[in-house]
Predicted model as a PDB file, atoms N, CA, C, CB and O in Angstrom, pLDDT in the B-factor column:
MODEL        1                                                                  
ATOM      1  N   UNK A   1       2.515 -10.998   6.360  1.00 84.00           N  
ATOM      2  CA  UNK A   1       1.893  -9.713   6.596  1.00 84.00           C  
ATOM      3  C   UNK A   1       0.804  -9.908   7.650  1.00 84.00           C  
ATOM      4  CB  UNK A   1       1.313  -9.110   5.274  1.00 84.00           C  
ATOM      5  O   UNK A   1       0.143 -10.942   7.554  1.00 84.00           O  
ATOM      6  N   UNK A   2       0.501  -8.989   8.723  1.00 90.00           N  
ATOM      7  CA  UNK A   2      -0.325  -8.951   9.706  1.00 90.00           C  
ATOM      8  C   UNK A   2      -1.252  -8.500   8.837  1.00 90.00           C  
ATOM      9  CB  UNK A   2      -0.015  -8.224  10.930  1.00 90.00           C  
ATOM     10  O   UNK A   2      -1.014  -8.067   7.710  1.00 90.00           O  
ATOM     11  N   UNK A   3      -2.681  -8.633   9.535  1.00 94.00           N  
ATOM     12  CA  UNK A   3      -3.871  -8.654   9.644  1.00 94.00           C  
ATOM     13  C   UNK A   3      -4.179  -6.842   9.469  1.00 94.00           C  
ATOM     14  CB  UNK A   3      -4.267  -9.504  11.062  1.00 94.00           C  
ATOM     15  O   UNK A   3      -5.095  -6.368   8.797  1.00 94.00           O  
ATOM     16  N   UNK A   4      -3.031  -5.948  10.357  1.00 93.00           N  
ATOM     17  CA  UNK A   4      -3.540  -4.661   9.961  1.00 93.00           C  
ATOM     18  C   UNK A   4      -2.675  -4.222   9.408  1.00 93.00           C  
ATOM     19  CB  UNK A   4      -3.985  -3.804  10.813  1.00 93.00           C  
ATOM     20  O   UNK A   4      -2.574  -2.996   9.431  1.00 93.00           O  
ATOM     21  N   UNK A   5      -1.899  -4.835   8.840  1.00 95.00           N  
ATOM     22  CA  UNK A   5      -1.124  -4.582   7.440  1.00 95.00           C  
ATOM     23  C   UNK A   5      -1.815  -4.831   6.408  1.00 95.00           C  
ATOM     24  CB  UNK A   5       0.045  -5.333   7.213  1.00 95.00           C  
ATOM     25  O   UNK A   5      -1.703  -4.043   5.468  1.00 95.00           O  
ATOM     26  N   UNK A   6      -2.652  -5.897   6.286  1.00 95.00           N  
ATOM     27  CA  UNK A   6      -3.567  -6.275   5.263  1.00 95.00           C  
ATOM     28  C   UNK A   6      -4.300  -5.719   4.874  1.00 95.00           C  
ATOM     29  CB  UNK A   6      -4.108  -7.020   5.351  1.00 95.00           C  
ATOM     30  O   UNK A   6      -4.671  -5.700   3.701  1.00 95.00           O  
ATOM     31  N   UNK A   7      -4.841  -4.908   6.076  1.00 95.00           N  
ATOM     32  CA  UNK A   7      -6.040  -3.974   5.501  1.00 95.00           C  
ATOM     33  C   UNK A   7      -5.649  -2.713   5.241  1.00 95.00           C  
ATOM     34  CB  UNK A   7      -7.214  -3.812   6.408  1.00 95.00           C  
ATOM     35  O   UNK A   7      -6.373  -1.999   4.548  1.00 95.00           O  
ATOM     36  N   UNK A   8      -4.278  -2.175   5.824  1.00 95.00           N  
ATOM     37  CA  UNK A   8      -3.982  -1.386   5.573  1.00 95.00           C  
ATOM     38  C   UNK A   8      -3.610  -1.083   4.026  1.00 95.00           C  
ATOM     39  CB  UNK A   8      -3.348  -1.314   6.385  1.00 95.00           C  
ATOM     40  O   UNK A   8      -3.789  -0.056   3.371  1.00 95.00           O  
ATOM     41  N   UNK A   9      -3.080  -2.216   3.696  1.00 96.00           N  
ATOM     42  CA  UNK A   9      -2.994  -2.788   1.705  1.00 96.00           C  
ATOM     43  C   UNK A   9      -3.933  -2.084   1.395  1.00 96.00           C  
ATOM     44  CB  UNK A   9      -3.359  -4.599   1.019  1.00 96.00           C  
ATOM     45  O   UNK A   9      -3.852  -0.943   0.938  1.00 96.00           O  
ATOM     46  N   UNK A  10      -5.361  -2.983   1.717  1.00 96.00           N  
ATOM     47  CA  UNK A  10      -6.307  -2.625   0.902  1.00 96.00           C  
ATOM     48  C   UNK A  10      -6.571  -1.229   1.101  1.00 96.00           C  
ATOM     49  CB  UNK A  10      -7.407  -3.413   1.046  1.00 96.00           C  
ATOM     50  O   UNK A  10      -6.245  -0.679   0.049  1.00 96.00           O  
ATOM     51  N   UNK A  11      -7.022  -0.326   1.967  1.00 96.00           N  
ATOM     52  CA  UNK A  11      -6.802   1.205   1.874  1.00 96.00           C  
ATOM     53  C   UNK A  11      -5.796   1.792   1.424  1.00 96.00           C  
ATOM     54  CB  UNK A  11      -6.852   1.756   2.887  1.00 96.00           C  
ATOM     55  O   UNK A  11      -6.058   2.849   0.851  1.00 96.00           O  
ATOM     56  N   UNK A  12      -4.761   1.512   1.466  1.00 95.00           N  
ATOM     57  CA  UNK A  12      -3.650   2.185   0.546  1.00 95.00           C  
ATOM     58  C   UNK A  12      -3.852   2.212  -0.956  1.00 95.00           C  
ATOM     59  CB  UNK A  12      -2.335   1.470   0.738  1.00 95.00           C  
ATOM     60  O   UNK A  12      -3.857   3.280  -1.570  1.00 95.00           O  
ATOM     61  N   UNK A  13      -4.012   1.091  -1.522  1.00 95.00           N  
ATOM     62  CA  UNK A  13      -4.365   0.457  -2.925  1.00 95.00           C  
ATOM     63  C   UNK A  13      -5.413   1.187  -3.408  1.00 95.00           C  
ATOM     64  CB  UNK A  13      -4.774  -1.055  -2.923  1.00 95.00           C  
ATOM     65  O   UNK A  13      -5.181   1.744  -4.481  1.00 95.00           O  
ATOM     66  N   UNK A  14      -6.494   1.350  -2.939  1.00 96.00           N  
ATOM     67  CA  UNK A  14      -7.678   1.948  -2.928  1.00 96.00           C  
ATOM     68  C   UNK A  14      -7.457   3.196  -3.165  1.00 96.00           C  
ATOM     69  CB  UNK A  14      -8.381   1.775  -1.855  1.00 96.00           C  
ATOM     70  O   UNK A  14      -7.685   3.561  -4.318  1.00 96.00           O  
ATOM     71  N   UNK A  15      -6.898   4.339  -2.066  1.00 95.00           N  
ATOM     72  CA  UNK A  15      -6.975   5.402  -2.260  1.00 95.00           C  
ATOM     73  C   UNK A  15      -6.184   5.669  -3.447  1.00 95.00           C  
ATOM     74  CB  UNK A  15      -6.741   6.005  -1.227  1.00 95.00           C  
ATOM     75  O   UNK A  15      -6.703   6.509  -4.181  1.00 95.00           O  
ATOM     76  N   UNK A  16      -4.520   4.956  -4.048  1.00 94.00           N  
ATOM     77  CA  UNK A  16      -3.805   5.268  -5.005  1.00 94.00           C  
ATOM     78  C   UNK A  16      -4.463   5.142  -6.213  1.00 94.00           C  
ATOM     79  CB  UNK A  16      -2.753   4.644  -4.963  1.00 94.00           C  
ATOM     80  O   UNK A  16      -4.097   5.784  -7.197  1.00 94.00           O  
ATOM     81  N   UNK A  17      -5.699   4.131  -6.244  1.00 94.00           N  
ATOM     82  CA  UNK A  17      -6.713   3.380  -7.455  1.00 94.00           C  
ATOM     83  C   UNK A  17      -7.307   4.939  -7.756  1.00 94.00           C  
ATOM     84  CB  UNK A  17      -8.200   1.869  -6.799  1.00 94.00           C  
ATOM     85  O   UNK A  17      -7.562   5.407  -8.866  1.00 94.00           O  
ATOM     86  N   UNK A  18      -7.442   5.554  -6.543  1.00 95.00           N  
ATOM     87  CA  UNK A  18      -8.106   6.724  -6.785  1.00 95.00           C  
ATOM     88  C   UNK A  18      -7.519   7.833  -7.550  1.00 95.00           C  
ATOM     89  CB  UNK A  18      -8.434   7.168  -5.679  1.00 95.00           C  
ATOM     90  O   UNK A  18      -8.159   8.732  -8.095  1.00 95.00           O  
ATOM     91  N   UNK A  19      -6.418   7.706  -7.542  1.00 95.00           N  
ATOM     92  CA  UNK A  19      -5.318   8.704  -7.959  1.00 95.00           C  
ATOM     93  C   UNK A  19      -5.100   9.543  -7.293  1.00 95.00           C  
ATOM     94  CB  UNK A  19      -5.402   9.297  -8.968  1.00 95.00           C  
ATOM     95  O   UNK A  19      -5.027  10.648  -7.829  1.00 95.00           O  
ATOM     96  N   UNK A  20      -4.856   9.432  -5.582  1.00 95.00           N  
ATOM     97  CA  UNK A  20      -4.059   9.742  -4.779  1.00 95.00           C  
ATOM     98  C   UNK A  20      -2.867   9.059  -4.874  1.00 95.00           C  
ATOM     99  CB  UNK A  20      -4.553   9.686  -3.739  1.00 95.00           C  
ATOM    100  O   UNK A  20      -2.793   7.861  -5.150  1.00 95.00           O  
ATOM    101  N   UNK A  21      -1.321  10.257  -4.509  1.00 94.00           N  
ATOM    102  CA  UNK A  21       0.043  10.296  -4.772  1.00 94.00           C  
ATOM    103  C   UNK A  21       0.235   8.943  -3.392  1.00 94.00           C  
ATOM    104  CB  UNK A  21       0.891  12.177  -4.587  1.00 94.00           C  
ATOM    105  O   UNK A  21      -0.320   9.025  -2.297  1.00 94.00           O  
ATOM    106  N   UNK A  22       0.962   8.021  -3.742  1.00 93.00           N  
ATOM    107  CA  UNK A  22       0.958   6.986  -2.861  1.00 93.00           C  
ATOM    108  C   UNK A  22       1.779   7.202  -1.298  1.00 93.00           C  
ATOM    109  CB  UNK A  22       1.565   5.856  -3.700  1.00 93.00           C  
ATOM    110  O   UNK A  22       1.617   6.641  -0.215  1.00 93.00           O  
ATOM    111  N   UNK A  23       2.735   8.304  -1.762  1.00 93.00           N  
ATOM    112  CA  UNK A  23       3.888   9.300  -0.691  1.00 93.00           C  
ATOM    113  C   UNK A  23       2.834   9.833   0.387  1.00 93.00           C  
ATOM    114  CB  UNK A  23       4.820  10.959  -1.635  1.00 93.00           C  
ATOM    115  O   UNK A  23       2.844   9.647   1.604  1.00 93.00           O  
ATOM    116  N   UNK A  24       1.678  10.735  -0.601  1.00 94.00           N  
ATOM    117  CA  UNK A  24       1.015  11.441   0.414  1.00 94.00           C  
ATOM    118  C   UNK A  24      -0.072  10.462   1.429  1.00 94.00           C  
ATOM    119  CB  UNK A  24       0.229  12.623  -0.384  1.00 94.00           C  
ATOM    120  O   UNK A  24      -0.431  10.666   2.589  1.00 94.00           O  
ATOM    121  N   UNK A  25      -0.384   9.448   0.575  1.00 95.00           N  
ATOM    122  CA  UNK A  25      -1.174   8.458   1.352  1.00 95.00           C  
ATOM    123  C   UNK A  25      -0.707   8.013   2.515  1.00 95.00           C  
ATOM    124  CB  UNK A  25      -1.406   7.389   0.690  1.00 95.00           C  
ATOM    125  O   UNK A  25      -1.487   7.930   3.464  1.00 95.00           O  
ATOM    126  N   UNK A  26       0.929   7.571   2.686  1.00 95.00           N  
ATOM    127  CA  UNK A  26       1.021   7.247   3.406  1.00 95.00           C  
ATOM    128  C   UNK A  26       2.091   8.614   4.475  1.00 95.00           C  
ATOM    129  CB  UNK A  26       1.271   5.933   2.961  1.00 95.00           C  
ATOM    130  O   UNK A  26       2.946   8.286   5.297  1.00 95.00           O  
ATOM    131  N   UNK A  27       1.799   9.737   4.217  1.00 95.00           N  
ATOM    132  CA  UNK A  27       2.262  10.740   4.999  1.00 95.00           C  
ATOM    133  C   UNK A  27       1.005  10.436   6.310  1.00 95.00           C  
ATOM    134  CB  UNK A  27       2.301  12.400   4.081  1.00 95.00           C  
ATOM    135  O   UNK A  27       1.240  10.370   7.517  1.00 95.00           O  
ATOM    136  N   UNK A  28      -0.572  10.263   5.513  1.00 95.00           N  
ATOM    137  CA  UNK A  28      -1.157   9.934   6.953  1.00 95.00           C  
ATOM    138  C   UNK A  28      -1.087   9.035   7.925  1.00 95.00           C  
ATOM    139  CB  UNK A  28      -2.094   9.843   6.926  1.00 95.00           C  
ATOM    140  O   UNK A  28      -1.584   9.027   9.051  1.00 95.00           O  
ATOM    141  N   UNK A  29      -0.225   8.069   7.205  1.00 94.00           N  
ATOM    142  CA  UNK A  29      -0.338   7.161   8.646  1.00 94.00           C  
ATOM    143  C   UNK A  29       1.351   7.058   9.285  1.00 94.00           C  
ATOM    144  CB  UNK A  29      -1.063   5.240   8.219  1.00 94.00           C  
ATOM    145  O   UNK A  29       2.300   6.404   8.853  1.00 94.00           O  
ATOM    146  N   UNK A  30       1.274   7.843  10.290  1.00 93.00           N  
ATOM    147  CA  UNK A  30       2.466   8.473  10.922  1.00 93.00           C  
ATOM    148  C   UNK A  30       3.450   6.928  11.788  1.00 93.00           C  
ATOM    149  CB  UNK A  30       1.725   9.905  12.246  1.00 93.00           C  
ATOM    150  O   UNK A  30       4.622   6.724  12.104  1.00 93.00           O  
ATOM    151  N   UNK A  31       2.196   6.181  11.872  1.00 94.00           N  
ATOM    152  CA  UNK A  31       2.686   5.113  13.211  1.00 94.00           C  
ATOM    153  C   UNK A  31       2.710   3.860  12.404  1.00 94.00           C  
ATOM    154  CB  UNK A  31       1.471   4.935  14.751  1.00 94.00           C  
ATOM    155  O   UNK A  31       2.018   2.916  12.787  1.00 94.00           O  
ATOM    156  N   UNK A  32       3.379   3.761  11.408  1.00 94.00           N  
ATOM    157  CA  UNK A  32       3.676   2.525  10.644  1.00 94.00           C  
ATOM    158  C   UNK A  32       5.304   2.929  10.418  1.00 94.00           C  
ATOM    159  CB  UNK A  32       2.622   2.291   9.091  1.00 94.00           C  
ATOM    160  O   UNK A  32       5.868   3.969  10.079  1.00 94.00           O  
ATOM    161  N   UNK A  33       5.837   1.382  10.830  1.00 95.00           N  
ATOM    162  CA  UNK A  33       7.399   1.908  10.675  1.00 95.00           C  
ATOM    163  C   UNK A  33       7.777   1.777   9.264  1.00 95.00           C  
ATOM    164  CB  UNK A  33       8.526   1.027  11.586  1.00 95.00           C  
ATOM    165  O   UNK A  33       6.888   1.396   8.502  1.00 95.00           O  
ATOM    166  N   UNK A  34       9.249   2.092   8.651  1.00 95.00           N  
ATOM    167  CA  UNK A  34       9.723   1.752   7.790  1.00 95.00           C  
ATOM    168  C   UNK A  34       9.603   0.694   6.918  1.00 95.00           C  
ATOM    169  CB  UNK A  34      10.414   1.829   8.088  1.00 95.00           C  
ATOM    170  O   UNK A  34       9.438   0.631   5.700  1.00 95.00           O  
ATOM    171  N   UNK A  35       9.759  -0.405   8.091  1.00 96.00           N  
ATOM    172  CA  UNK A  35       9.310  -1.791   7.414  1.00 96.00           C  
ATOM    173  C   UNK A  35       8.260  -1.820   7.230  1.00 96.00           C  
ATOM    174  CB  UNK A  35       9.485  -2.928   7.967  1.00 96.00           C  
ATOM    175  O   UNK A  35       8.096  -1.918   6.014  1.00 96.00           O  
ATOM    176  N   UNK A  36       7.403  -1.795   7.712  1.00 95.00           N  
ATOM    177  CA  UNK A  36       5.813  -1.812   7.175  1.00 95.00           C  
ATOM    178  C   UNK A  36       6.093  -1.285   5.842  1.00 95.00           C  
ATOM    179  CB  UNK A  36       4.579  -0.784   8.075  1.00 95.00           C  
ATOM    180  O   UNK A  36       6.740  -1.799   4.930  1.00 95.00           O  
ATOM    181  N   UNK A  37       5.521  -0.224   5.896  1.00 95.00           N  
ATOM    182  CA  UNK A  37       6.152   0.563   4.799  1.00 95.00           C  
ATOM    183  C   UNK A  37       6.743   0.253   3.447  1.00 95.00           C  
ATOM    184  CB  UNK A  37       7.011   1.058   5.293  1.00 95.00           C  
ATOM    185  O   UNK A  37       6.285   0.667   2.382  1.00 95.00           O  
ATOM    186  N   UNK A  38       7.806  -0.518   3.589  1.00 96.00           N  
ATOM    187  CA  UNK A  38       8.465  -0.559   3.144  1.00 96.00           C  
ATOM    188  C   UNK A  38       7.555  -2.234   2.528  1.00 96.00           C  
ATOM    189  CB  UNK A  38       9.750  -0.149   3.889  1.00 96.00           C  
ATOM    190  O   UNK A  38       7.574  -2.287   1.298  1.00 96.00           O  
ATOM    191  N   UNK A  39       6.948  -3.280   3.092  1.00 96.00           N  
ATOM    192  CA  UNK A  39       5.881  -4.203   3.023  1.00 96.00           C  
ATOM    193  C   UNK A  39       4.962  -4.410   2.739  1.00 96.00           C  
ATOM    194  CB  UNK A  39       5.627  -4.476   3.503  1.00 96.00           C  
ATOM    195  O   UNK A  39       4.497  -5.543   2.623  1.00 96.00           O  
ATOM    196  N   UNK A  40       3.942  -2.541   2.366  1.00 95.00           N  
ATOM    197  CA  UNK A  40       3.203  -2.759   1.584  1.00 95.00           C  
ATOM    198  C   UNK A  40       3.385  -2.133   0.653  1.00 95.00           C  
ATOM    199  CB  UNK A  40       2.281  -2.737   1.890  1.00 95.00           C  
ATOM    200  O   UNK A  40       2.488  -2.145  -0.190  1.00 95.00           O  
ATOM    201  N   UNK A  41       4.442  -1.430   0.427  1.00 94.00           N  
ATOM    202  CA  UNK A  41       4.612  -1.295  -0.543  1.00 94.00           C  
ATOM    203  C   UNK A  41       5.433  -2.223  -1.968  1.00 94.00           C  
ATOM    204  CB  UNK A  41       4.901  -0.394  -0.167  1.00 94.00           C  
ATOM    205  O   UNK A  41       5.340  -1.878  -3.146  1.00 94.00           O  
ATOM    206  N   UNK A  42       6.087  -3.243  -1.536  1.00 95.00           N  
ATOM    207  CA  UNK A  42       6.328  -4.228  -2.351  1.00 95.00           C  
ATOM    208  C   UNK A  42       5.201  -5.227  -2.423  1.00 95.00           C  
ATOM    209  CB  UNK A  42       7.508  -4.793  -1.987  1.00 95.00           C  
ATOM    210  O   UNK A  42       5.263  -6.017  -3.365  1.00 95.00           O  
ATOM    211  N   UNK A  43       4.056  -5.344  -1.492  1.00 95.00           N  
ATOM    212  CA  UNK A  43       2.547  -5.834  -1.910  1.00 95.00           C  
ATOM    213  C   UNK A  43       2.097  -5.401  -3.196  1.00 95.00           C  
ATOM    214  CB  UNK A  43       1.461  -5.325  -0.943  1.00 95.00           C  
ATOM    215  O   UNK A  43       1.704  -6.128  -4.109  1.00 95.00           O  
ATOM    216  N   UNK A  44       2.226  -3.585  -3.188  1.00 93.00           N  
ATOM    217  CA  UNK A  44       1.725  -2.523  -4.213  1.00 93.00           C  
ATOM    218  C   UNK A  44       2.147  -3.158  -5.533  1.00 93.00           C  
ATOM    219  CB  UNK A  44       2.409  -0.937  -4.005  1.00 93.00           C  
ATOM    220  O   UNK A  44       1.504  -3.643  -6.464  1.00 93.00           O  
ATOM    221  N   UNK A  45       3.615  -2.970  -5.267  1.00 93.00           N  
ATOM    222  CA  UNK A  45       3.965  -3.273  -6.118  1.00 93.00           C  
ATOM    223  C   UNK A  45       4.112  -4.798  -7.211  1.00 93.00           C  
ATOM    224  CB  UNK A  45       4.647  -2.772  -5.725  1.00 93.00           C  
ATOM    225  O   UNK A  45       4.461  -4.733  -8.390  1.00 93.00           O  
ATOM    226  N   UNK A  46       3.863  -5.711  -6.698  1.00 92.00           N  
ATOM    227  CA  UNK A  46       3.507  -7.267  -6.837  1.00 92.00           C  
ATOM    228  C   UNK A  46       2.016  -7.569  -7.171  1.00 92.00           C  
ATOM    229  CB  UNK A  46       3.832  -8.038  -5.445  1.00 92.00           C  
ATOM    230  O   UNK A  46       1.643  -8.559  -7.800  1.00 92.00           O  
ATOM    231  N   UNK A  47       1.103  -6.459  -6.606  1.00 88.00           N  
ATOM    232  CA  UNK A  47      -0.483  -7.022  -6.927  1.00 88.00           C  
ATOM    233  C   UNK A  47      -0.461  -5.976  -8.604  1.00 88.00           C  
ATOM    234  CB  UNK A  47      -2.140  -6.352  -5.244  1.00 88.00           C  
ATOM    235  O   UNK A  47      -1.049  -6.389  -9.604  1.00 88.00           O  
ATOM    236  N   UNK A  48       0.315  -4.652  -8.583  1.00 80.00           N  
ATOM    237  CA  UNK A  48       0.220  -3.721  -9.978  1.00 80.00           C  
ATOM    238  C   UNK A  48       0.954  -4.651 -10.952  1.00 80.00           C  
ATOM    239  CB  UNK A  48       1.053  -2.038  -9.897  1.00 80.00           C  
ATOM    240  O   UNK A  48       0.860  -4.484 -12.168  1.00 80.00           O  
ATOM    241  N   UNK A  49       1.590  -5.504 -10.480  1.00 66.00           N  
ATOM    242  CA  UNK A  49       2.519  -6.282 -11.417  1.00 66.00           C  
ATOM    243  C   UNK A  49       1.154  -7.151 -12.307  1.00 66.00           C  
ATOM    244  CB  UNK A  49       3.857  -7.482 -10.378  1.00 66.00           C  
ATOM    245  O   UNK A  49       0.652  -6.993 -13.419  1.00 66.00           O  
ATOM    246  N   UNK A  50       0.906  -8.092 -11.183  1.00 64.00           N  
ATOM    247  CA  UNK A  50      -0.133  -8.909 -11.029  1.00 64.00           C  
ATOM    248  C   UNK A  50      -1.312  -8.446 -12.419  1.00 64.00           C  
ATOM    249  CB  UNK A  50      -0.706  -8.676  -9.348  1.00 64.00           C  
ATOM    250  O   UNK A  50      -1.437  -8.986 -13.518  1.00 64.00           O  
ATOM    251  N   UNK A  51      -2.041  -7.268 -11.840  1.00 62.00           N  
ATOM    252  CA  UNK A  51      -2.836  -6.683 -12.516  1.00 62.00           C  
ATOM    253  C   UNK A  51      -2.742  -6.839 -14.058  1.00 62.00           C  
ATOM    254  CB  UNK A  51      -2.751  -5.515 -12.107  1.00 62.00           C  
ATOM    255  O   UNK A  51      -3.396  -7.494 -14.870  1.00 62.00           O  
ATOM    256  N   UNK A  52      -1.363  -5.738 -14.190  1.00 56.00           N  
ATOM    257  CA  UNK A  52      -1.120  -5.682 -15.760  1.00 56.00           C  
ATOM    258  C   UNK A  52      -0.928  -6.786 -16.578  1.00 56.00           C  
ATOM    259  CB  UNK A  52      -0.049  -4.994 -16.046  1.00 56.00           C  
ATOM    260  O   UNK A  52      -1.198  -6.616 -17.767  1.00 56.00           O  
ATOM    261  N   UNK A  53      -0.518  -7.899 -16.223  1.00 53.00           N  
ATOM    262  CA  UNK A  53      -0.673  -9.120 -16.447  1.00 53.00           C  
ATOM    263  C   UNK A  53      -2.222  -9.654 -16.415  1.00 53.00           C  
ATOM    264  CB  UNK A  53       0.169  -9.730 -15.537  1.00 53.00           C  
ATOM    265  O   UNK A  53      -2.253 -10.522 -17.288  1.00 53.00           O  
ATOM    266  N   UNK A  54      -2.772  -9.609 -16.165  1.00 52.00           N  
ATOM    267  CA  UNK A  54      -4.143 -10.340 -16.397  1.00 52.00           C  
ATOM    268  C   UNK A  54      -5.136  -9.386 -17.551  1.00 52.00           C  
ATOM    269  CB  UNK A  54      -5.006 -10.483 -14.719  1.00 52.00           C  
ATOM    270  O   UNK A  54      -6.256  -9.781 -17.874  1.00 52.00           O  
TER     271      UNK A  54                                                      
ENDMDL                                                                          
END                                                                             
């Protein structure tokens, strides 16, 4: 994962922590492709894994 993929994690994560819809979160960021996309969201999904486990 790049560097502004990384942070992009962490703002994504963040705002969903917030209980923003994770779809609409990323409706704002128009200029991330599929794969991205598609990259942090199996992050999402691997750190929520993560979580519930600890």
């Amino acid at each position: 994962m790049t560097g502004r993929l990384k942070i992009l994690f962490k703002v994504v994560s963040r705002r969903v922590q917030a209980g923003e819809d994770r779809d609409a979160v990323f409706a704002d960021y128009n200029l991330l492709t599929d794969a991205e996309k598609a990259e942090i969201i199996a992050a999402l999904d691997a750190a929520g894994t993560e979580e519930s486990n600890a």
